[in-house]
N, C-alpha and C positions, 0 to 999 in steps of 0.2 A: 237761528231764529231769536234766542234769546240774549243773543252778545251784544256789547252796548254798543251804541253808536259815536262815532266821534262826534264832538257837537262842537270843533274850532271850524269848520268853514261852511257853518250853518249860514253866517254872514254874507257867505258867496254865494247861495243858494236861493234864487225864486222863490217868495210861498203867497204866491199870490192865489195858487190854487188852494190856499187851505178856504180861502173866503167860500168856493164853492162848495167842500167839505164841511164846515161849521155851517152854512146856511141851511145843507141838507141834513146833518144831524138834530139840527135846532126844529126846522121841518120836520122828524120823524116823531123826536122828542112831544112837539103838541100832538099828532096824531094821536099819539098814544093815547095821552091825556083825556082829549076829546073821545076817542072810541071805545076806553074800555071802561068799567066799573070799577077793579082790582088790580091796579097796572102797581109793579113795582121796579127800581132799579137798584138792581146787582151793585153792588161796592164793595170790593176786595182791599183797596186802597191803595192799588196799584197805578202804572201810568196811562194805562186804557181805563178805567173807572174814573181817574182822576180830569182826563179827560171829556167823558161824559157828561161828570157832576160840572165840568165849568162850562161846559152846553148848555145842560140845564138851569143853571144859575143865569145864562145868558136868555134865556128861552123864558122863562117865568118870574126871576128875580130873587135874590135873596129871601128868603124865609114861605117863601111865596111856590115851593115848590110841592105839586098836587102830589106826589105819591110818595112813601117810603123807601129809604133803603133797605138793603136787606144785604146783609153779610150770611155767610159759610164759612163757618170757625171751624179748623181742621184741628185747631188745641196747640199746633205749631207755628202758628205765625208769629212774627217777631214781632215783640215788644214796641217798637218803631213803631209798625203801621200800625195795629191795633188802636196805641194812641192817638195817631196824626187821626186815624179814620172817627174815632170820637171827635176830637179837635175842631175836622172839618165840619160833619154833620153838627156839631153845636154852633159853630159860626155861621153856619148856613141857615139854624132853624129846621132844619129837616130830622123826621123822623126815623130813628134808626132801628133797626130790629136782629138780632143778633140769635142764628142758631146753630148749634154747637155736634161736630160730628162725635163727640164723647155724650153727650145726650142719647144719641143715636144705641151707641155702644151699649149704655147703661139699659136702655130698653133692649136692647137685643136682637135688634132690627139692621145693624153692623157688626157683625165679626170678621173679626185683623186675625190672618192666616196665620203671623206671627207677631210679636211687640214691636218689632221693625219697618213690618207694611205700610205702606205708603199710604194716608187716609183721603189722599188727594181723589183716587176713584171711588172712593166712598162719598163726597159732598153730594153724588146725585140720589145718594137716598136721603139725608136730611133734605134735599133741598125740597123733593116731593111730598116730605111731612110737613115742611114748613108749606105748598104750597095748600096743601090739604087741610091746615090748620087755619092757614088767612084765606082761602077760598080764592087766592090768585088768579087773575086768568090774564096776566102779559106779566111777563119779565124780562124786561129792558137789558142787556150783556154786552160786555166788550168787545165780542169776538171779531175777528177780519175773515178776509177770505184770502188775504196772503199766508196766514199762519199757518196752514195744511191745507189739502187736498180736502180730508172731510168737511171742510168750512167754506171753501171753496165753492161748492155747488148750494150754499146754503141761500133761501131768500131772506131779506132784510126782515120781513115777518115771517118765519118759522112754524107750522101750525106742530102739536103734539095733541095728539090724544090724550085721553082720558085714561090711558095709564101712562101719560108722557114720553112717549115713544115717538119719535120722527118717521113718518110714512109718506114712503117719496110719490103717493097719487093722493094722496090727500094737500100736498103741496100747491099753492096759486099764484096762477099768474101776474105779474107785476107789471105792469105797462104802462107807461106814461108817469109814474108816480102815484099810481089809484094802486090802492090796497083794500083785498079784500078781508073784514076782521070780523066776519059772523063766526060764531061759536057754538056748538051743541053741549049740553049743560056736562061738567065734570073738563072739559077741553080749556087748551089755552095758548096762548103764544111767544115765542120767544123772538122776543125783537132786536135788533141787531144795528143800531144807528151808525156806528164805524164801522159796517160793512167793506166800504168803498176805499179806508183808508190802509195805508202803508204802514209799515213800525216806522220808517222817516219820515210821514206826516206827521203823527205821534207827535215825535221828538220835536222836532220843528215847532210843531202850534202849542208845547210847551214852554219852548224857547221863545216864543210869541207873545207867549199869554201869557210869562212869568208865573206858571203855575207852579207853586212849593209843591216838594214832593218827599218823602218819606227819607230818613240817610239809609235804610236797608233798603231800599230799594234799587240804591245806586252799589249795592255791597255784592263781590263778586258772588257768593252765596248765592245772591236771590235770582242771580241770572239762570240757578240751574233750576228751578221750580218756584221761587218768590215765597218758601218758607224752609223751618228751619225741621230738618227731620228727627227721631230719639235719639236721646242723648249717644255721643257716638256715633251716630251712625255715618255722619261726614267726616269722620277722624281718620276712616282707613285709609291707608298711602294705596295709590295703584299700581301696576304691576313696574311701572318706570323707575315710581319712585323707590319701589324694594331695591331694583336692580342698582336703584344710586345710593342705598344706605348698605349694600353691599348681602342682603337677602335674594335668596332663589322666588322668585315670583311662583306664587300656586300653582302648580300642574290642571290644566283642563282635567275634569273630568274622563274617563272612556266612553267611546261613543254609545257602549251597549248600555255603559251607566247612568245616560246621561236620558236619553231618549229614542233608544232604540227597541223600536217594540215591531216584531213580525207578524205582521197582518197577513191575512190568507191572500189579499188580494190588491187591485190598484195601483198607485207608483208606487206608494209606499212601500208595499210587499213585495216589488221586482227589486227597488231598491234593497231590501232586505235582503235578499236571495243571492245577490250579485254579491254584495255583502257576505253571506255565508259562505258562497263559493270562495272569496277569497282569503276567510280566513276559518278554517273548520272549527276552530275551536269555540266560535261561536254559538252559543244555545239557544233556545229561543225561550223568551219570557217570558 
């Protein structure tokens, strides 16, 4: 999902279909604008945001764009994008707004299991303080429906609740391009304009549209999560490379040590059982 794409025989490649892609992201783009109060768009500074913002820019105009951005600083993004993402939003005229998962932490509304955890599953609790704090009620996102299976069943507007929760009967129907955007007060929705698109549309209609993009973005690093994690923590060799610097790769775990816990009942516990029977020395935990 996140491996780059060759981009030598983009040349060979139709994209005539992006014209229908940007028509309709530029289409969802005013929707927004038009229907909501508090509409913002998500900016990571990545190649799907990046793409967005030059929807947008095509959709309303330079400096001329109705709502803010709004970034999720996990405290690790590289230096790169951080800049390019000021760069752009001041070239653009648009307003940026910047909230910070170490904020988060310092109130005490995030705590990291350990100094190593990833703060990436943490962005969605800043992100409901910050939505709490601007009274948000749309937030525009990168996401596709080829990236996973959970995205996959997602509508282009997205309804959550009012504690930001996805609830698949409160979800509505889409038909013809009519969207339904009434709201109950505290509710809001997350809009999803490259719903429809590919990661090789993506590429393509950057290659298109000469959109500059970030150099960490194209850095093998950002392919594995598009930031950088504490210090160290990308430094360990894996088990291949011990084996080629001439180290014994870590022993797994034992299974009883690892996650074997004997339940009275269920698979688990037959699994268990079966388990004991073959090796008695087995205890239970």
């Amino acid at each position: 999902m996140n491996a780059m794409t060759d981009t030598s025989h983009f040349d060979l490649l139709s994209n005539q279909h992006l014209d229908a892609l940007e028509e309709e992201t530029i289409f969802i783009l005013r929707e927004v604008a038009a229907a909501f109060e508090r509409p913002t768009l998500l900016f990571s500074g990545g190649k799907d945001s990046l793409v967005m913002l030059k929807c947008a820019e095509k959709a309303f105009g330079a400096g001329r764009i109705p709502y803010p951005l709004l970034m999720i600083d996990t405290g690790h993004n590289f230096h790169e994008v951080t800049d390019f993402r000021d760069f752009r939003a001041k070239e653009l005229g648009a307003e940026l707004i910047v909230r910070s998962v170490e904020d988060s932490m310092a109130r005490g509304t995030v705590r990291l299991a350990h100094p190593g955890e990833s703060r990436n599953v943490h962005q969605s609790v800043t992100l409901l303080e910050a939505i709490d704090e601007f009274r948000f009620d749309a937030l525009i996102g990168g996401a596709r429906r080829d990236e996973e299976k959970a995205r996959a069943k997602e509508r282009i507007f997205s309804h959550r609740d009012s504690f930001g929760q996805w609830q698949p009967k409160a979800q509505r129907p889409e038909l013809w391009t009519l969207f339904n955007t009434r709201l109950q007060p505290g509710e809001h929705f997350r809009v999803f304009p490259i719903s429809n698109w590919t990661e090789l549309d993506v590429w393509q209609y950057i290659e298109r549209e000469k959109i500059a993009l970030p150099s960490a973005v194209l850095h093998p690093q950002a392919r594995r999560g598009g930031a950088q994690g504490p210090a160290g923590a990308g430094d360990r060799p894996d088990a291949r490379q011990r084996r080629r610097n001439g180290r014994k790769p870590r022993r797994a775990l034992p299974h009883r040590g690892r996650h074997h816990l004997h339940l009275p009942g269920g698979k688990h516990g037959r699994q268990c059982r079966r388990h004991r029977d073959r090796n008695p020395g087995c205890r239970r935990e």
